[in-house]
C-alpha positions as CSV (number, residue, x, y, z in Angstrom):
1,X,0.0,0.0,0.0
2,X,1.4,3.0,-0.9
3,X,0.4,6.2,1.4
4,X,-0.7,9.3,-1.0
5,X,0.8,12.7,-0.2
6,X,-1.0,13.6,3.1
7,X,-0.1,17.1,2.9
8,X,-4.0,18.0,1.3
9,X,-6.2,16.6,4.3
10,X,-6.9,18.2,7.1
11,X,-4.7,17.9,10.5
12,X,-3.8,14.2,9.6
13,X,-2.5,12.9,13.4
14,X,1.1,11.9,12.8
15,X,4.6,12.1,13.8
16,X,7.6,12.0,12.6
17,X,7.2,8.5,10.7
18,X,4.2,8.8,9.4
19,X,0.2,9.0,10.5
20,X,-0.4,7.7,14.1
21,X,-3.4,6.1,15.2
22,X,-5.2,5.5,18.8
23,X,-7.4,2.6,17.7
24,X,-7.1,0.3,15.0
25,X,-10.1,0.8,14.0
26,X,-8.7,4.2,12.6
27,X,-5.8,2.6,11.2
28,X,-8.3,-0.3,9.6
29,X,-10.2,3.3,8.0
30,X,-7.2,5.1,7.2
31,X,-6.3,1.9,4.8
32,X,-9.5,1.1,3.2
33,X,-9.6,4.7,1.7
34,X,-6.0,4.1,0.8
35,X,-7.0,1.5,-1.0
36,X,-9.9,2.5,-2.8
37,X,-7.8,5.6,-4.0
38,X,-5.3,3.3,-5.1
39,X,-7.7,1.1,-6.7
40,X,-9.0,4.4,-9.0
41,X,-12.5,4.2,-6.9
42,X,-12.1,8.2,-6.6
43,X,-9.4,10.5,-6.5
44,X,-7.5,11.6,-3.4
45,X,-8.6,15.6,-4.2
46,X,-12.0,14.0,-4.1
47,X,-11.6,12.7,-1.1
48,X,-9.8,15.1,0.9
49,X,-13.0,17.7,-0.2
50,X,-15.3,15.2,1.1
51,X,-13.2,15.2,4.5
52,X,-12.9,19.1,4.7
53,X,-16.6,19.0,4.4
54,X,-16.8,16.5,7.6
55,X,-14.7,18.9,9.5
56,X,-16.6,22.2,8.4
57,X,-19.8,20.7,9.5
58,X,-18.5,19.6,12.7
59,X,-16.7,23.1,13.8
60,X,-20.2,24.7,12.6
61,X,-21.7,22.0,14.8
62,X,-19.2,23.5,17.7
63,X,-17.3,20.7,18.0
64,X,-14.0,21.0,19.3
65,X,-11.1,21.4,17.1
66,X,-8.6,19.0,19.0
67,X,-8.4,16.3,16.9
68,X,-9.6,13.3,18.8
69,X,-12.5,13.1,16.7
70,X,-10.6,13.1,13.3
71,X,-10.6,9.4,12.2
72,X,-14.4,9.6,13.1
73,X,-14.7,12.3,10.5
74,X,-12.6,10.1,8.4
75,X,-14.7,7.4,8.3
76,X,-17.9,9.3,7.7
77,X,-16.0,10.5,4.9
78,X,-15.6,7.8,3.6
79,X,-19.0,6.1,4.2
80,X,-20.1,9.5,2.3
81,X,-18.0,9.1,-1.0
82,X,-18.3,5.5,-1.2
83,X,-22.1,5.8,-1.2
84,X,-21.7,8.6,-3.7
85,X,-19.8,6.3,-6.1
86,X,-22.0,3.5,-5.6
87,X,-19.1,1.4,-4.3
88,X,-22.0,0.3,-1.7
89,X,-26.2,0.7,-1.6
90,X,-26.1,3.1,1.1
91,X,-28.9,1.2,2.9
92,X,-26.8,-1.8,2.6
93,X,-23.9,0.0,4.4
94,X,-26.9,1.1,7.3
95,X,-27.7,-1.8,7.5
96,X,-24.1,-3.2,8.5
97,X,-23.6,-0.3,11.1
98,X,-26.6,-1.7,12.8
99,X,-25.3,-5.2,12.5
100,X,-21.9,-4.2,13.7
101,X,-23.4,-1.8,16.6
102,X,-25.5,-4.9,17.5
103,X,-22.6,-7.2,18.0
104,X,-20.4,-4.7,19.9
105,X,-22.7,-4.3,22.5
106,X,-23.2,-8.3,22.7
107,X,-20.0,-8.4,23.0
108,X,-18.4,-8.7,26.5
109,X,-15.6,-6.6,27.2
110,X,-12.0,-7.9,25.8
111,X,-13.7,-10.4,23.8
112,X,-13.5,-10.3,20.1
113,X,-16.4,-8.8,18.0
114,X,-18.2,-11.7,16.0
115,X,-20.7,-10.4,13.2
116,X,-23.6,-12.3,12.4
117,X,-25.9,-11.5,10.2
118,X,-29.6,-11.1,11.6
């Protein structure tokens, strides 16, 4: 996987080796649109708008600026553009939020999420 020039988005968290990630579900995010860019599904300067926009609605919102929300903007992002492109129905990719909210609160804690549909 080859990381596109980062310097168009937003505030990407990183240090000095590269983007850093608290969860790896963010990390998991941060790849699949990688990915996608890499695979021609849309272009990086499409994306990046798409993630301004997240981050404009959330600071009119009055959201704090401090970045620990970023990846979450991220994803939305990129549940946004996806949709868009038809890469995914977008009330197949509801309905798989609910399925994956469903199993995470099954879940006990330190046990791995299992997703089943149903």
């Amino acid at each position: 996987m080859t990381i596109p020039d980062l310097g168009s988005p937003p505030s990407v968290p990183r240090d000095q080796e590269g983007p850093v990630f608290s969860a790896p579900w963010e990390a998991q995010a941060f790849a699949m649109a990688v990915v996608l860019h890499e695979r021609g599904q849309f272009t990086w300067k499409e994306f990046t708008a798409q993630l301004a926009g997240e981050i404009a609605a959330a600071k009119e919102r009055g959201e704090a600026d401090d970045g620990r929300r970023y990846y979450e903007y991220w994803l939305t992002a990129l549940e946004r553009i996806v949709a868009q492109k038809g890469l995914v129905l977008a009330d197949e990719l509801a309905k798989r939020k609910r399925e994956w909210d469903r199993a995470a609160r099954e879940t006990p804690h330190g046990k791995p999420i299992e997703l089943t549909p149903g």
